[in-house]
C-alpha positions in Angstrom: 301.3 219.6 115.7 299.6 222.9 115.0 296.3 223.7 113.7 297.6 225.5 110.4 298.8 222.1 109.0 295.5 220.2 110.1 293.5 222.7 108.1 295.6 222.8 105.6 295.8 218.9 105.0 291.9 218.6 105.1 291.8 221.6 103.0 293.4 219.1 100.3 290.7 216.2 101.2 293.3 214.2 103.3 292.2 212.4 106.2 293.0 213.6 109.3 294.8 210.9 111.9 293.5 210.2 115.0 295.7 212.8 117.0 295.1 215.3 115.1 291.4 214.9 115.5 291.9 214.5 119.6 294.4 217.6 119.3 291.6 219.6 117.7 288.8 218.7 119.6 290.8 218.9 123.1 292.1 222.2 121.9 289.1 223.7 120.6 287.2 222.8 124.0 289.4 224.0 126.1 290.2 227.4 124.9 293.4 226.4 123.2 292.4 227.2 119.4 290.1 229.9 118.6 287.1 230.2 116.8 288.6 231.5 113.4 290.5 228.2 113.2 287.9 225.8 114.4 285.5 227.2 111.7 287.8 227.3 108.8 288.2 223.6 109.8 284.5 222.9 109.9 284.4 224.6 106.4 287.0 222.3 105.0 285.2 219.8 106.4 282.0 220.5 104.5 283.1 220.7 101.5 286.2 217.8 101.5 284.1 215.2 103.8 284.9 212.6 106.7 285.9 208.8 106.1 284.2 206.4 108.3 287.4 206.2 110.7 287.2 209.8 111.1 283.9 210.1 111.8 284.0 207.5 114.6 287.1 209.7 116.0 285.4 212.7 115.6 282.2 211.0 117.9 284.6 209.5 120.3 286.2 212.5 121.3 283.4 214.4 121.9 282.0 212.0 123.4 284.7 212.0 126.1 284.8 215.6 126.2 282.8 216.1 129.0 281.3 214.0 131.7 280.7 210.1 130.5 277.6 208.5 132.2 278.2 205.4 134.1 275.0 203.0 134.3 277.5 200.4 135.6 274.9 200.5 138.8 272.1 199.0 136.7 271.2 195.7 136.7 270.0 194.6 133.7 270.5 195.3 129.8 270.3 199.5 129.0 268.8 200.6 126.2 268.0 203.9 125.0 266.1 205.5 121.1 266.9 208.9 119.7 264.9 210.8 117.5 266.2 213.0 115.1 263.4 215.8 115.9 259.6 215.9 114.9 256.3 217.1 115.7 253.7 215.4 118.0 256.0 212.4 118.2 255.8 211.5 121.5 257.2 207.9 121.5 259.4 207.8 124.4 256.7 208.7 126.8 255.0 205.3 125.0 257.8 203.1 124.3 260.1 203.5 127.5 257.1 201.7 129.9 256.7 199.4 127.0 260.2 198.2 127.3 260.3 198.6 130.7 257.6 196.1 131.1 259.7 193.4 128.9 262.5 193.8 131.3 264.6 196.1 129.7 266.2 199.0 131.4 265.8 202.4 129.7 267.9 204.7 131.2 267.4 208.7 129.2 268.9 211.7 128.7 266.7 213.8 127.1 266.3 217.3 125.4 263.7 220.3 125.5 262.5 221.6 122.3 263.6 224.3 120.5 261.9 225.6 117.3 259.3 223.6 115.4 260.1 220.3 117.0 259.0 219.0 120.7 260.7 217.8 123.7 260.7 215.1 125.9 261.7 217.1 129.2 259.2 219.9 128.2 256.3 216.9 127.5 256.8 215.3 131.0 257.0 218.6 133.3 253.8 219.7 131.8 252.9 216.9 134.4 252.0 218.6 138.0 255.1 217.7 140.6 257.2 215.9 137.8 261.5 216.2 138.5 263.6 216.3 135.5 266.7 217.0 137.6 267.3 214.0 139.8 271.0 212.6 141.5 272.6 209.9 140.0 271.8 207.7 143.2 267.8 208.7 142.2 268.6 208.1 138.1 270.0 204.8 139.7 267.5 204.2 141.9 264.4 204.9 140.1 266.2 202.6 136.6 266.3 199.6 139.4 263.2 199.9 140.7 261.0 200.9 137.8 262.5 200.4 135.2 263.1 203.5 133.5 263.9 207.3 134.2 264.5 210.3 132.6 266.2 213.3 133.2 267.8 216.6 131.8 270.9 216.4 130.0 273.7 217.4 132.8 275.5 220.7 131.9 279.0 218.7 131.0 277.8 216.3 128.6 279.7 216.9 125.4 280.9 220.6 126.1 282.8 219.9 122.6 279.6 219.3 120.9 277.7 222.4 122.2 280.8 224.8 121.3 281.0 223.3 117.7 277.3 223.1 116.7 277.3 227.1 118.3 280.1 227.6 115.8 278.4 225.3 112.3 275.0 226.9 113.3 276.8 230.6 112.2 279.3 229.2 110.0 277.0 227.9 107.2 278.2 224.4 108.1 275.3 222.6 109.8 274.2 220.4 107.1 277.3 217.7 106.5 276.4 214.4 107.5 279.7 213.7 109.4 278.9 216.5 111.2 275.6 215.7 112.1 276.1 212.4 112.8 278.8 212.8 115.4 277.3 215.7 117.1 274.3 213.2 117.6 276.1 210.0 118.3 278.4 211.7 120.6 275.7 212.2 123.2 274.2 209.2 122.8 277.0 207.2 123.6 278.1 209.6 126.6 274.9 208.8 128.1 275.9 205.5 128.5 273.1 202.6 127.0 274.9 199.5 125.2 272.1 198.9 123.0 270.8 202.3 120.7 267.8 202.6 118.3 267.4 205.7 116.1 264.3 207.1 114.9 265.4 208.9 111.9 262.7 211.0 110.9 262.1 212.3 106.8 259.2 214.5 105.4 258.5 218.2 105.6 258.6 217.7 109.0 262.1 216.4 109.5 265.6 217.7 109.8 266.4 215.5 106.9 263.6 216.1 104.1 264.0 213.3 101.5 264.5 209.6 101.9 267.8 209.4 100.4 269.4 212.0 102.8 267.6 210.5 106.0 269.1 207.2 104.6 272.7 208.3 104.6 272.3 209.7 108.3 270.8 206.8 109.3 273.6 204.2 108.0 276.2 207.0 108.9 274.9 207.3 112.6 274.5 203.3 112.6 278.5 202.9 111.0 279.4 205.2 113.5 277.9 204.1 117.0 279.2 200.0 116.2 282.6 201.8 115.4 282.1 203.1 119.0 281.6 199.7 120.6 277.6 199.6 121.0 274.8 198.1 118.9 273.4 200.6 117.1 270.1 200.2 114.8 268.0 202.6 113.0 264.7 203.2 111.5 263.7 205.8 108.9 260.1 206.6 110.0 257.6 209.7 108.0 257.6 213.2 109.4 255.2 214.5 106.4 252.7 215.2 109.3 252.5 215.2 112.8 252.9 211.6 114.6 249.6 210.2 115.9 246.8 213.0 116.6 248.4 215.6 119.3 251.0 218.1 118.8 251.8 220.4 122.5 252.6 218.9 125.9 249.6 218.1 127.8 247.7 217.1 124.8 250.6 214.8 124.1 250.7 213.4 127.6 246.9 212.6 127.0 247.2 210.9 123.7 250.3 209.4 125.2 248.6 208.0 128.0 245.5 206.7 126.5 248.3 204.9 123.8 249.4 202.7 126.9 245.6 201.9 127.2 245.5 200.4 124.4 244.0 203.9 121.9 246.8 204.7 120.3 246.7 206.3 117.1 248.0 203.5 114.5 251.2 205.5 113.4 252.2 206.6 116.6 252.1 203.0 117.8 253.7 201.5 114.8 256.5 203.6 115.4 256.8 202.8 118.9 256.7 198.6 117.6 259.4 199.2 114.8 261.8 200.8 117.5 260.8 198.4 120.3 261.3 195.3 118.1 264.6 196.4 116.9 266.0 196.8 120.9 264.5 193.5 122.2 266.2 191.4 119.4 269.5 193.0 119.5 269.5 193.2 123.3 268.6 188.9 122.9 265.4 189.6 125.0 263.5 188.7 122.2 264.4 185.5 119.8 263.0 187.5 116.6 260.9 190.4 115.2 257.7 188.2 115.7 258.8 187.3 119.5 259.3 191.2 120.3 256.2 192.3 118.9 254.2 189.6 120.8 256.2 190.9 123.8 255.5 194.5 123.4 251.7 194.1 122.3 251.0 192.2 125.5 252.9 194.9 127.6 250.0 197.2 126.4 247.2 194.3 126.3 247.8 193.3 130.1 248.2 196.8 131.1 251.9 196.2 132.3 253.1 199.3 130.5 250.7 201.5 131.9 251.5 200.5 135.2 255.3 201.0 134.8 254.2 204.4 133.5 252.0 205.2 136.3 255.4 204.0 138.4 257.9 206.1 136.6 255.7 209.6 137.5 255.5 208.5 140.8 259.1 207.9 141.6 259.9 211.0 139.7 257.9 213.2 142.2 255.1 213.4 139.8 251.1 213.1 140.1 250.6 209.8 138.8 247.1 210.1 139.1 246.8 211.5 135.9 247.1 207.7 134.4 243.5 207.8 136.1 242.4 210.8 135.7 243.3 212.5 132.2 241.4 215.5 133.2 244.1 216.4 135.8 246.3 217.6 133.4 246.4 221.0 131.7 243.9 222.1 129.1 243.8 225.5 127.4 241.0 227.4 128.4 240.8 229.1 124.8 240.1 226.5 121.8 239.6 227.7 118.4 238.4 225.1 115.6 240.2 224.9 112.2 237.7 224.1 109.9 237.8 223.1 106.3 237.0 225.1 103.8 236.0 223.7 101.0 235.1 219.6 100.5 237.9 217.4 99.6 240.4 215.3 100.5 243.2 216.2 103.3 246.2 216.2 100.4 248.8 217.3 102.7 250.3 219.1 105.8 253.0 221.2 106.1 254.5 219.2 109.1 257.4 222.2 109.9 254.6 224.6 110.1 252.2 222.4 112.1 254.6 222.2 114.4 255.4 226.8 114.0 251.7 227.0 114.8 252.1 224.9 117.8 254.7 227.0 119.1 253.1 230.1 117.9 250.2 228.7 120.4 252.2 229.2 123.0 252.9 225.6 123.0 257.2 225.9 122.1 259.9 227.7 122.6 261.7 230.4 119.8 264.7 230.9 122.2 265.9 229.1 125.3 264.6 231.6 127.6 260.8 231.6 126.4 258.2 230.1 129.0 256.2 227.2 127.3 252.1 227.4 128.1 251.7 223.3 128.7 248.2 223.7 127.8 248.8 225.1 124.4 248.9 223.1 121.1 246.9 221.7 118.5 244.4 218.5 118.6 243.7 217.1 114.9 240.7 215.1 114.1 241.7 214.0 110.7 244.8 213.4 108.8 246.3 212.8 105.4 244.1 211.0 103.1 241.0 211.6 105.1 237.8 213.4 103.0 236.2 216.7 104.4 233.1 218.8 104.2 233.2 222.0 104.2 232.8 223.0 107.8 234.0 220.0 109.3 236.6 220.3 112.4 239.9 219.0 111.2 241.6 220.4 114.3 241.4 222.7 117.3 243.7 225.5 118.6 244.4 225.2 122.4 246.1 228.4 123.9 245.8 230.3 127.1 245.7 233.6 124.9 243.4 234.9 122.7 246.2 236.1 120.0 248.6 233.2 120.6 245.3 230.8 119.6 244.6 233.4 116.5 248.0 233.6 115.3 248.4 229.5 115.3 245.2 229.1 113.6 246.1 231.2 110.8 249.6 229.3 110.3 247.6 226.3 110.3 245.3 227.3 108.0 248.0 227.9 105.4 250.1 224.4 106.3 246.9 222.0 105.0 246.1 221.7 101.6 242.5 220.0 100.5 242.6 218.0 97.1 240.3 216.4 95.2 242.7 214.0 94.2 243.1 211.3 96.9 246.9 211.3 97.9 249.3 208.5 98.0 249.6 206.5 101.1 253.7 206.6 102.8 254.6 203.8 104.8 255.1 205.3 108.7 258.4 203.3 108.7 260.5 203.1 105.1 263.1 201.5 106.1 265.1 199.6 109.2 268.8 199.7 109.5 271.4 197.6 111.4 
């Protein structure tokens, strides 16, 4: 078997056999083939397409490329949600104590964010004290006793997957859903949960702009993870502005935290419901949709959630006081409003550069090495659909720099558009798939 003939038979639009998948992936992760190969692979790829048998092959061995997490030590049923990337959406910081509280076991692996998008890891060590990095006997531990943790993804988790999407992201060859949907689903499953809900965002916001390519992700990721042996289920949920109210990672926190109060901005939470329903009824927790939403609306309406939360920070090494005390968390000392300027109707917002201005604030990360300011971001007052005065406060700039808080202002500025035509109301969840 040699890579020449692999190329050359996908080249042709052949599938590839199992072996010669593993031979490639093995290979390529190891040193054994070099770059040239791998990405004139990737390229016939693109253009020739996976079948579903591939595409499952593809996931599995990258999956078991690297280090495989073994929850085997956790009593109870393991669940986990992936997002696909957006801005402000801060729904595992609301939905993990919310399951928690129903019994489930959440067990996560998360990212940080790079680029317009947030990140989970980032969100939560905005808090004072918080651990990201804990040993599996405290991931174990804290799952048991709490409920839920979340941690870093280790260093060896799908070495196959980091050395190919290095490779697409200077090949040209980042956008084929095979691809996508592999890279995704192979860390998903290597992080161990038997039961998986994706939140597969679409919108200007989104990785996946229109419907009809977020839906063919979606049912692509879904084929693929119950080809993998879990239950996998999907929702497509709007990214055509930011989730609920706050976009940067103390602001989040706060809107987070006052969500498990029972405050939560109506999108943000109805989110968090589609994705929690899905996992309670296909873990058997829950007899139906109506029996999981009962469930998860009384683990906010009793306060359960809250007090998982408030658990989880503290086990973590974090100040859980802020569940108290919403003050002790990081505010930027320099807030510049965003007024409008003219009367109207919000039309739209440019989610992607919402989410650019927040970064610009100070509140992201360009490259991997950039420090993040937790107190930066931006706090909206209205959204989509909403009608303005000229000079009212839409939202406010949060920086701890006077030209960080300037320079996000004026790339806000230009994302929202006032109308006076009234826009169309989007659904916050299109579509669920199983």
């Amino acid at each position: 078997m040699n890579m020449y003939d692999i190329i050359e038979k996908k080249k042709h639009g052949e599938a590839l056999t199992k072996e010669e998948i593993a031979y490639f992936v093995q290979g390529f992760t190891n040193g054994e083939i070099p770059d040239y190969q791998a990405s004139a692979l990737l390229m016939a790829i693109y253009f020739q397409g996976m079948n579903s048998e591939e595409t499952v092959e593809l996931t599995v061995q990258m999956e078991h490329s690297g280090d495989v997490v073994d929850l085997g030590e956790i009593k109870g049923i393991k669940v986990d949600k992936h997002s696909t990337g957006g801005v402000g959406d801060k729904t595992s910081l609301v939905l993990g104590p919310m399951l928690a509280a129903c019994g489930l076991k959440v067990a996560k692996m998360s990212g940080r964010a790079l680029g317009h998008t947030g990140g989970t890891i980032d969100k939560l060590e905005a808090i004072e004290g918080f651990r990201t990095e804990l040993s599996k006997e405290e991931f174990v531990k804290t799952v048991n006793d709490v409920g839920m943790a979340v941690i870093g993804q280790t260093g060896n988790i799908t070495p196959a997957d980091k050395k190919l999407y290095a490779l697409r992201d200077v090949t040209a060859t980042v956008d084929n859903i095979s691809l996508i949907a592999s890279s995704i689903m192979s860390k998903k499953l290597a992080g161990g949960a038997e039961i998986i809900c994706l939140d597969v965002k679409t919108g200007s916001g989104a990785f996946m702009e229109t419907l009809e390519d977020s839906e063919k992700l979606a049912k692509e990721m879904v084929a693929v993870g119950n080809g993998a042996g879990r239950k996998v289920s999907a929702i497509i949920s709007d990214m055509n502005q930011p989730l609920g109210y706050a976009v940067g990672n103390s602001l989040e926190l706060h809107e987070a935290i006052n969500s498990l109060k029972g405050n939560g901005p109506e999108d943000l939470m109805e989110v968090c419901y589609a994705l929690g329903t899905c996992l309670l009824v296909d873990s058997g927790v829950a007899e139906d949709e109506e029996d999981a939403r009962d469930m998860l609306e009384f683990s906010i309406s009793t306060g359960s959630a809250l007090v998982k939360f408030y658990n989880f920070i503290a086990a973590q090494g974090g100040n859980a006081e802020i569940c108290k005390n919403l003050d002790l968390l990081p505010l930027g000392e320099i807030h510049v409003p965003l007024v409008a300027e003219s009367d109207g109707y919000i039309y739209s917002i440019d989610c992607k550069e919402i989410g650019l201005a927040s970064l610009a604030s100070g509140a992201g990360r360009r490259v991997k090495e950039d420090v993040i300011d937790f107190s930066a971001g931006i706090l909206f007052e209205k959204k989509v659909g909403a009608y303005v005065n000229k000079g009212d406060v839409i939202a406010t700039v949060y920086s701890s720099y006077e030209d960080k808080a300037a320079a996000a202002l004026e790339r806000a500025k230009d994302a929202i558009i006032i109308s006076d035509e009234k826009p169309e109301e989007r659904p916050v969840v299109y579509k669920i798939i199983k």
